[in-house]
The first five atom37 places (N, CA, C, CB, O) and aatype in JSON, in Angstrom:
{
  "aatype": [20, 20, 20, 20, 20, 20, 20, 20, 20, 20, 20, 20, 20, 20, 20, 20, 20, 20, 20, 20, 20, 20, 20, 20, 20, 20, 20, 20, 20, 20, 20, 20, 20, 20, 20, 20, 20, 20, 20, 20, 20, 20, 20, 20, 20, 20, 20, 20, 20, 20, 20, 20, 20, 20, 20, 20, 20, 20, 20, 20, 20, 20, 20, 20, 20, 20, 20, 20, 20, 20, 20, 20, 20, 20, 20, 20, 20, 20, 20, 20, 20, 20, 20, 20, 20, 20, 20, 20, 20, 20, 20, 20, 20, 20],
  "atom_mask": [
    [1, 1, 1, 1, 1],
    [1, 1, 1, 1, 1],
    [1, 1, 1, 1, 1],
    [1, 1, 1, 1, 1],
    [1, 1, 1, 1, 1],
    [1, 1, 1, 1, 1],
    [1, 1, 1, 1, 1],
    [1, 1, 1, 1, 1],
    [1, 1, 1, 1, 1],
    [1, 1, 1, 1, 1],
    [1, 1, 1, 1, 1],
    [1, 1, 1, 1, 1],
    [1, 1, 1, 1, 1],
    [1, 1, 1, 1, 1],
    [1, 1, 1, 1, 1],
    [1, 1, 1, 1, 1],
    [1, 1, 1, 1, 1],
    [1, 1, 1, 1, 1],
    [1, 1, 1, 1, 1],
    [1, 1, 1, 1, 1],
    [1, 1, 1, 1, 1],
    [1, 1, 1, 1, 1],
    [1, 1, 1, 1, 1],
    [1, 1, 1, 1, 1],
    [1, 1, 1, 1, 1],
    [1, 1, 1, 1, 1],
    [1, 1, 1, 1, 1],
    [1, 1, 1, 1, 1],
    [1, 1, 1, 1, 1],
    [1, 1, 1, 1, 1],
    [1, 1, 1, 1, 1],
    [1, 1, 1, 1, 1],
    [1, 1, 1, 1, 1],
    [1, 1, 1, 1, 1],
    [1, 1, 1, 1, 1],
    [1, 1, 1, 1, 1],
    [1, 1, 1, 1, 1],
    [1, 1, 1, 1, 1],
    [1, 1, 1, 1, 1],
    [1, 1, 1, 1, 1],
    [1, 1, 1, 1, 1],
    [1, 1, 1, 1, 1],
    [1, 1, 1, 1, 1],
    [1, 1, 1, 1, 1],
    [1, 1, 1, 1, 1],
    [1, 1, 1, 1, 1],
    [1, 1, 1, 1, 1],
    [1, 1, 1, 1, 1],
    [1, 1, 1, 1, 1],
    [1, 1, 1, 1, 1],
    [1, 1, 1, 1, 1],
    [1, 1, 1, 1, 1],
    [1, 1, 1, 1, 1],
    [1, 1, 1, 1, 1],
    [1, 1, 1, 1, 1],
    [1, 1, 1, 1, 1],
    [1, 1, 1, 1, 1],
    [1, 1, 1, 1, 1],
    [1, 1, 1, 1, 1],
    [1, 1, 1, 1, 1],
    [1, 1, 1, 1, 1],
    [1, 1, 1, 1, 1],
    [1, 1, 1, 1, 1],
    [1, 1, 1, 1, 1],
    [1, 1, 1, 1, 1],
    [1, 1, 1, 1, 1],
    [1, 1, 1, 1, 1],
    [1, 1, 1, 1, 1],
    [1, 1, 1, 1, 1],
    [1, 1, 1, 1, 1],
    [1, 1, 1, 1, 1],
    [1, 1, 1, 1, 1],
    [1, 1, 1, 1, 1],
    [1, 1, 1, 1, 1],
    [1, 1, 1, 1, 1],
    [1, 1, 1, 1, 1],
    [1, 1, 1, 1, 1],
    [1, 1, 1, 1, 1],
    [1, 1, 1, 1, 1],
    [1, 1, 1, 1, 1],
    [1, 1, 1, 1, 1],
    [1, 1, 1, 1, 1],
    [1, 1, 1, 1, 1],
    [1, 1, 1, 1, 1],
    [1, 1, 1, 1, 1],
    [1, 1, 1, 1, 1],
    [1, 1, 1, 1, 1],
    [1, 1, 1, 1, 1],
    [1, 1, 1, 1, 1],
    [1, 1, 1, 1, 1],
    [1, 1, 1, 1, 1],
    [1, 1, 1, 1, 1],
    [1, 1, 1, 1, 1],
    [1, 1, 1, 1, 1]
  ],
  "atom_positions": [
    [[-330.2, -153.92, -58.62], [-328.77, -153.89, -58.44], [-328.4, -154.81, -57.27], [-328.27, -152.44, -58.19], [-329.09, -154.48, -56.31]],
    [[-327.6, -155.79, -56.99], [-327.08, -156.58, -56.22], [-325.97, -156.09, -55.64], [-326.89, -157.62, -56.77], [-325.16, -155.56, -56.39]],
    [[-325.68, -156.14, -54.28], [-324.49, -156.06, -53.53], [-323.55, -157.0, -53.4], [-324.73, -155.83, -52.47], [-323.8, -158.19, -53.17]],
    [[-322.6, -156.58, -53.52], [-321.0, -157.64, -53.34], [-321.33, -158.2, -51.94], [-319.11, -156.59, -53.27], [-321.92, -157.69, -50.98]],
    [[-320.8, -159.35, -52.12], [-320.89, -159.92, -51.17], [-319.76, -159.5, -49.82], [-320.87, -161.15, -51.72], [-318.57, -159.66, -50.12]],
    [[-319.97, -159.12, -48.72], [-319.22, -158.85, -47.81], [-318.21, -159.68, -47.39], [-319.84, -158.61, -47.0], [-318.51, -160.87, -47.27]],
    [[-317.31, -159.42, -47.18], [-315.93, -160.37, -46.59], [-315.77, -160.05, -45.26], [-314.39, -160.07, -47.31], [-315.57, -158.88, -44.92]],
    [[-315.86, -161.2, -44.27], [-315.8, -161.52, -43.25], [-314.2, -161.61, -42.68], [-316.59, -162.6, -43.26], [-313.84, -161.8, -41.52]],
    [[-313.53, -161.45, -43.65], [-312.07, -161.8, -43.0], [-311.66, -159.9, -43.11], [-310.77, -163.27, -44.27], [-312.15, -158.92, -43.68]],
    [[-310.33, -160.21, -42.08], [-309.64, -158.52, -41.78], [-308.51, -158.6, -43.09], [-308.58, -158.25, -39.76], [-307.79, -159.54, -43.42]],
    [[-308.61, -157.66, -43.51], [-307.37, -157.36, -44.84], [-306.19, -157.83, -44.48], [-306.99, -155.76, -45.24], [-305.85, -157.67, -43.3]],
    [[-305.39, -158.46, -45.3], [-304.17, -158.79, -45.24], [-302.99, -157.59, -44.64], [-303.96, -159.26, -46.6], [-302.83, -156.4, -44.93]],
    [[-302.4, -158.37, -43.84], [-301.39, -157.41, -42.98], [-300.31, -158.17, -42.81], [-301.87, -156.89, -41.53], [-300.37, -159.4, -42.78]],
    [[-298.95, -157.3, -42.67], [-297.98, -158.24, -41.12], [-297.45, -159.12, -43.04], [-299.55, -159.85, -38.99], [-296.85, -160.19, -42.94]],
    [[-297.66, -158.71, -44.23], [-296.75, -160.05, -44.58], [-297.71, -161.02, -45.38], [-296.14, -160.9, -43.1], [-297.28, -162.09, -45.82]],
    [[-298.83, -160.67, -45.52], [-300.17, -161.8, -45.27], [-299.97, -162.79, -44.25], [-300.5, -162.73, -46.59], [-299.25, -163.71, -44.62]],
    [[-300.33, -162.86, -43.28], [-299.48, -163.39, -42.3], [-301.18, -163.19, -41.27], [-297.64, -162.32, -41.88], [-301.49, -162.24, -40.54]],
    [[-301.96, -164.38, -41.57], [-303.46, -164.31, -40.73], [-303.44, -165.11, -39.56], [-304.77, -164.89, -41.6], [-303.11, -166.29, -39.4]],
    [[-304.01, -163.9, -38.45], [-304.29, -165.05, -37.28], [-305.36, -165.34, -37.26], [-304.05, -164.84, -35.96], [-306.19, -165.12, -38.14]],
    [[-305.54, -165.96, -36.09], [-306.61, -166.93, -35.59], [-308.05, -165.9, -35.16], [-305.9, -167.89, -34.1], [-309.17, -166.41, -35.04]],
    [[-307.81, -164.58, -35.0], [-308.57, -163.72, -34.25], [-309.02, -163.04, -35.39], [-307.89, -162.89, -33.13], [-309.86, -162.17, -35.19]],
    [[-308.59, -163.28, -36.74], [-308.71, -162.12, -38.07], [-310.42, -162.67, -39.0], [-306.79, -162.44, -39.53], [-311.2, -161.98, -39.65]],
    [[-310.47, -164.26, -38.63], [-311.87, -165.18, -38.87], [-312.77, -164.74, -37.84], [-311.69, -166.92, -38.73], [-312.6, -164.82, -36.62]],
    [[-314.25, -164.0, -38.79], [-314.83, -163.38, -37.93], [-315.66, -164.71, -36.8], [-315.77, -162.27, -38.81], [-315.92, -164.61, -35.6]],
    [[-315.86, -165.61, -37.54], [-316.01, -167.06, -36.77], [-315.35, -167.37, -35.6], [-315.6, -168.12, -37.56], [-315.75, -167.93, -34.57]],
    [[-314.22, -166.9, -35.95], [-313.83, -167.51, -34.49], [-313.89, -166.4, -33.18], [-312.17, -168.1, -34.61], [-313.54, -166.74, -32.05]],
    [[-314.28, -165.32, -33.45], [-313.95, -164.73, -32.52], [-315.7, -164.69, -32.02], [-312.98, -163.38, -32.87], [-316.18, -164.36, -30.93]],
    [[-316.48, -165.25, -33.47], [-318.04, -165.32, -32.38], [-318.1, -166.87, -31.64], [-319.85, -165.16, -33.57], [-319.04, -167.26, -30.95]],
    [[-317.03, -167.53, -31.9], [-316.91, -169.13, -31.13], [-316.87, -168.36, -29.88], [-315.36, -170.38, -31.46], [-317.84, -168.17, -29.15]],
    [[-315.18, -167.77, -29.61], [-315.2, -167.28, -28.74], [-316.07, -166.51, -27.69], [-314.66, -166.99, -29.04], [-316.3, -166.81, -26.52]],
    [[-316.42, -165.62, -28.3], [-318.13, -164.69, -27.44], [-318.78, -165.51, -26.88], [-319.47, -163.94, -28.43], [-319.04, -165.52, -25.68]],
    [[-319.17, -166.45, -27.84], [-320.48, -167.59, -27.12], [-319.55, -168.18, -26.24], [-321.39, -168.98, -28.26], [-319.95, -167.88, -25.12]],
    [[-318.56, -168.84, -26.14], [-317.66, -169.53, -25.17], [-317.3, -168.92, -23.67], [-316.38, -169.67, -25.89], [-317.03, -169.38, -22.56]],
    [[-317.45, -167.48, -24.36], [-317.4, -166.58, -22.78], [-318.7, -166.05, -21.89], [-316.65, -165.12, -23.06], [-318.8, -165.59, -20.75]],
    [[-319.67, -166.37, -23.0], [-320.75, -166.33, -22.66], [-321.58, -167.63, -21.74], [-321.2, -166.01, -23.81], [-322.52, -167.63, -20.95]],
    [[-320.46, -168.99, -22.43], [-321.4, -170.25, -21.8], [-321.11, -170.02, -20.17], [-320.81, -172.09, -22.41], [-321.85, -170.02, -19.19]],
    [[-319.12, -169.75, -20.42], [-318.43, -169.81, -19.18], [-319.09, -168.48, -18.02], [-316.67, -169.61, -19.61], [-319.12, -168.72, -16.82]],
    [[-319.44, -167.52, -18.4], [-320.14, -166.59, -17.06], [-321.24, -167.02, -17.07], [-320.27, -164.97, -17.06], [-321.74, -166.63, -16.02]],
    [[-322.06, -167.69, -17.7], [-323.29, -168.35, -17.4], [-323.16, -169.52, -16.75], [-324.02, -168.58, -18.47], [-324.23, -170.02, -16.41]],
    [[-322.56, -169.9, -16.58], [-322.51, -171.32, -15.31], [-322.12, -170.85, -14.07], [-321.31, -172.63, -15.58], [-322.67, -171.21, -13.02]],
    [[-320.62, -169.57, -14.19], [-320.05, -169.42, -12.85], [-321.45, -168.55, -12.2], [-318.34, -168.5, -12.86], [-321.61, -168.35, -11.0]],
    [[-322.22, -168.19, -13.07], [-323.39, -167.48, -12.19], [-324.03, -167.75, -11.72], [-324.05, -166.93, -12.4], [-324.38, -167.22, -10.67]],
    [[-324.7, -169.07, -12.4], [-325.6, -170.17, -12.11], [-324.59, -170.93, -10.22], [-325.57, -171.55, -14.02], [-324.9, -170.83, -9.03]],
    [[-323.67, -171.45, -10.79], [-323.45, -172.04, -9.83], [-322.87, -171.53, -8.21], [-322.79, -172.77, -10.41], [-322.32, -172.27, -7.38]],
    [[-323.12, -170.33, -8.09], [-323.75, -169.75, -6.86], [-324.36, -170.01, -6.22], [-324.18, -169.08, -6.81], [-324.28, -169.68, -5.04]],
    [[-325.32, -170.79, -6.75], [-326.69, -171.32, -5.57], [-326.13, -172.94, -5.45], [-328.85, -171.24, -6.43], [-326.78, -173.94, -5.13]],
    [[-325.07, -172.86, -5.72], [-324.05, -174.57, -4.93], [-323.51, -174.82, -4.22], [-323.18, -175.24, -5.26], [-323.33, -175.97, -3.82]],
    [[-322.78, -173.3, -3.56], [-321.53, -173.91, -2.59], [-322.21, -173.0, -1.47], [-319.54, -173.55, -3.06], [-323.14, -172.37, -1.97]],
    [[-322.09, -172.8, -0.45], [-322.44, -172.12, 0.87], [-321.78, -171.46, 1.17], [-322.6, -172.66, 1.85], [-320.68, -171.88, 1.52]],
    [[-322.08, -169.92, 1.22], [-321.19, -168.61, 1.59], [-321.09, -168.11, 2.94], [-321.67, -167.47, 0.89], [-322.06, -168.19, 3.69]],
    [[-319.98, -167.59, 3.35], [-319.42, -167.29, 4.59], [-319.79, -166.17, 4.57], [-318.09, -167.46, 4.88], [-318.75, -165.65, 4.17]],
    [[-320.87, -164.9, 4.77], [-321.06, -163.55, 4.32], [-320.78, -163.05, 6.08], [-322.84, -163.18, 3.39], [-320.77, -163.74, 7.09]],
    [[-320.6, -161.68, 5.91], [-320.53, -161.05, 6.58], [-321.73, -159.93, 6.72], [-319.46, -160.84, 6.41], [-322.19, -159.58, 7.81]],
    [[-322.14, -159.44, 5.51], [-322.92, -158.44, 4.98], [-324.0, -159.82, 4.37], [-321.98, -157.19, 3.74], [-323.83, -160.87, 3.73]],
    [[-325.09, -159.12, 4.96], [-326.62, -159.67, 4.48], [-326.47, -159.13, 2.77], [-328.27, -158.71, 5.56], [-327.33, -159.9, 2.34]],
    [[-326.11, -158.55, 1.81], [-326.27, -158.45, 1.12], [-325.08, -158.91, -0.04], [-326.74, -157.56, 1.39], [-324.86, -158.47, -1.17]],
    [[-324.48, -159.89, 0.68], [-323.35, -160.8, 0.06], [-324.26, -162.13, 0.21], [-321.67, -160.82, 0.99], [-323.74, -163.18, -0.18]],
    [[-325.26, -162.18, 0.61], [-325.86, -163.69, 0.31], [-326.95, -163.47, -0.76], [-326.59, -164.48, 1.75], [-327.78, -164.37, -0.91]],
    [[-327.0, -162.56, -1.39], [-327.7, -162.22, -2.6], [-327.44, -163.27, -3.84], [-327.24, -160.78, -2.99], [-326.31, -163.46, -4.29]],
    [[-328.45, -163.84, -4.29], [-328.07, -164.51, -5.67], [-327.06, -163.82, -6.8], [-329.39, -164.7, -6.4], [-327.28, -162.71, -7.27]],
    [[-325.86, -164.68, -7.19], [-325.49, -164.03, -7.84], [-324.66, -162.49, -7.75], [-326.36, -164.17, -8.28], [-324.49, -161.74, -8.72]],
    [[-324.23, -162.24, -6.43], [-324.42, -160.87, -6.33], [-322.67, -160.41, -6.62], [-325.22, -160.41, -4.68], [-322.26, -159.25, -6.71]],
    [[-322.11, -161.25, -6.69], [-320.58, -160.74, -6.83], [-320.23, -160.92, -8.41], [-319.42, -161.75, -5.78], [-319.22, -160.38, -8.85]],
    [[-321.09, -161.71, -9.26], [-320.81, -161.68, -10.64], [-321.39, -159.78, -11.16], [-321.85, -163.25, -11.47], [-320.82, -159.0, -11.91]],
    [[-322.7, -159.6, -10.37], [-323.49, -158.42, -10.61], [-322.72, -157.5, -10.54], [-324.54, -158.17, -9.83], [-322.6, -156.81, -11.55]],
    [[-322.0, -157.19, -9.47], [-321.59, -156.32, -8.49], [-320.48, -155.77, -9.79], [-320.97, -157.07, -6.8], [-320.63, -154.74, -10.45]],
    [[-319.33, -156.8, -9.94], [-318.14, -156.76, -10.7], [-318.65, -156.38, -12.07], [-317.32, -158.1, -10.67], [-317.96, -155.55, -12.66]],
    [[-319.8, -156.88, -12.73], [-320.14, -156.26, -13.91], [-321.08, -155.1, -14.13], [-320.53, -157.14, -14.58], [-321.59, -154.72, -15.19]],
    [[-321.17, -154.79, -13.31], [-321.58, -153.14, -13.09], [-321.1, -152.21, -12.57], [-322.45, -152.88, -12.56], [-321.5, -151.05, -12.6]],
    [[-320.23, -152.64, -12.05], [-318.85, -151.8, -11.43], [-317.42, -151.34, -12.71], [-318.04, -153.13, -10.07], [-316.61, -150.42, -12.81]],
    [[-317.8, -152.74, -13.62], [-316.91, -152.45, -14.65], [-317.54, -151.85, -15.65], [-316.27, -153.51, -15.11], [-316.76, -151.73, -16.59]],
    [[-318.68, -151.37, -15.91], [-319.36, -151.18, -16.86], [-319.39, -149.13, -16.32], [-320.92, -152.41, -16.88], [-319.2, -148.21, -17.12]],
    [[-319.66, -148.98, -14.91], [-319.46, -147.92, -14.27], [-317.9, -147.11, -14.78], [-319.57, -148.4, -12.77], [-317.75, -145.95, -15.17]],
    [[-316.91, -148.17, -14.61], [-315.51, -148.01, -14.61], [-315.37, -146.94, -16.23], [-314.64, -149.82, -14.59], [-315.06, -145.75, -16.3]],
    [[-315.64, -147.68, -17.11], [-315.5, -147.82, -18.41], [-316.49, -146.26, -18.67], [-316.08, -149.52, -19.06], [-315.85, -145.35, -19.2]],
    [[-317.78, -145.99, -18.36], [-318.45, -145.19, -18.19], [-317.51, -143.67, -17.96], [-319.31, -145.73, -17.18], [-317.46, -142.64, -18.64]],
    [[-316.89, -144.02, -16.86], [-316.49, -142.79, -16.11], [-314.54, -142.65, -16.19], [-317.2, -143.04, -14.26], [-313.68, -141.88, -15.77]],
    [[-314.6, -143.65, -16.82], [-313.24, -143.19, -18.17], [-313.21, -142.52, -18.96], [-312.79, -143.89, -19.04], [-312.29, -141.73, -19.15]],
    [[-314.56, -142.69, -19.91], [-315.3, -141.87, -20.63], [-315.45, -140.49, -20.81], [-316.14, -142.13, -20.43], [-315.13, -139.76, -21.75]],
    [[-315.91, -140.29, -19.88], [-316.3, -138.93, -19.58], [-314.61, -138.21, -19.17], [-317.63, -138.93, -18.14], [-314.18, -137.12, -19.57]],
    [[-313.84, -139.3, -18.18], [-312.29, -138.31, -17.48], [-311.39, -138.22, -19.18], [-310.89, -139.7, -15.72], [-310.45, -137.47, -19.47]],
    [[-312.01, -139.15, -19.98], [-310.89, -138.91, -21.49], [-310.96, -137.1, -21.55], [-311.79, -139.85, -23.5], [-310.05, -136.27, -21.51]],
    [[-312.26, -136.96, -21.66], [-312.57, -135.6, -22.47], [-311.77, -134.21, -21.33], [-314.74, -135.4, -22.66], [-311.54, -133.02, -21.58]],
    [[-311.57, -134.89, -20.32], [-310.94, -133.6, -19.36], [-309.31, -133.59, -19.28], [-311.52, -133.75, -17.65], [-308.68, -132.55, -19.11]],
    [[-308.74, -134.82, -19.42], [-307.17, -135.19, -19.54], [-306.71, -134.97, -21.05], [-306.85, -136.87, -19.07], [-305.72, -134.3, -21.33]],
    [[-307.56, -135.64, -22.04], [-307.16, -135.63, -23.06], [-306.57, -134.59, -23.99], [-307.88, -136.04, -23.38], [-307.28, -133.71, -24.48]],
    [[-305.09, -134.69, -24.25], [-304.22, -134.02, -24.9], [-304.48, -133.24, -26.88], [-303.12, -135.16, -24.69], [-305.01, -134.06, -27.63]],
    [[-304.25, -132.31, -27.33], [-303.78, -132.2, -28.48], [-303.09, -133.35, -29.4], [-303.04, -131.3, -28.27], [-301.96, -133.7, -29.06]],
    [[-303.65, -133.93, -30.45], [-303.0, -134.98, -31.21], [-301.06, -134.18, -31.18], [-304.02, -135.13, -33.15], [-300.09, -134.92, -30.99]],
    [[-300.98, -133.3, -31.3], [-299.53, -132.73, -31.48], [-298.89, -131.92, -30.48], [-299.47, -131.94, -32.6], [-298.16, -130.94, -30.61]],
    [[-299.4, -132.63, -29.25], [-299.07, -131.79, -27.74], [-297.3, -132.04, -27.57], [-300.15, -132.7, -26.05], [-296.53, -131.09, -27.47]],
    [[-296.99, -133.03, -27.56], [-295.27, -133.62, -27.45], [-294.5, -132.56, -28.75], [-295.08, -135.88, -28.01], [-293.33, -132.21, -28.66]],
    [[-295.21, -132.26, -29.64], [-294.41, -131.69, -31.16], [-294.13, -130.44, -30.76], [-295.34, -131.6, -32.74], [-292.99, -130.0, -30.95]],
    [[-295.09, -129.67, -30.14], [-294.79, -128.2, -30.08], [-293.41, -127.67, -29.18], [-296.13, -127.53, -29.44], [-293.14, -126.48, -29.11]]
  ]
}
């Protein structure tokens, strides 16, 4: 038995009315593009000469690290505060 071939595009919406973000292509252009761009600003750390205050601000790399584990923390511990704030789908109705 053979499988249908999968469609890469998002269902028609809005009108048929497709953006640019709906081609699953472009949005992996994009990824890799954000991927080239934090891979250089990381790299190029060891180019310019830092004014630190803290011995551990002259760390390779250490403010790209810092910010993406801090946001990754962030996102983490959103996570977890959803399940303690989070309302009844029909809390406003009653």
């Amino acid at each position: 038995m053979t499988e249908a071939p999968v469609n890469d595009r998002a269902p028609e919406k809005d009108g048929g009315k497709r953006f640019w973000l709906d081609d699953r292509r472009n949005v992996h252009k994009l990824f890799w593009a954000l991927v080239v761009v934090c891979s250089f600003l990381f790299l190029s750390d060891a180019f310019y000469e830092k004014h630190v205050i803290y011995a551990f601000e002259n760390w390779f790399g250490f403010f790209g690290l810092f910010g993406f584990f801090l946001s990754f923390a962030l996102v983490l511990t959103a996570r977890e505060l959803r399940k303690i704030l989070m309302r009844d789908e029909d809390y406003y109705d009653r």
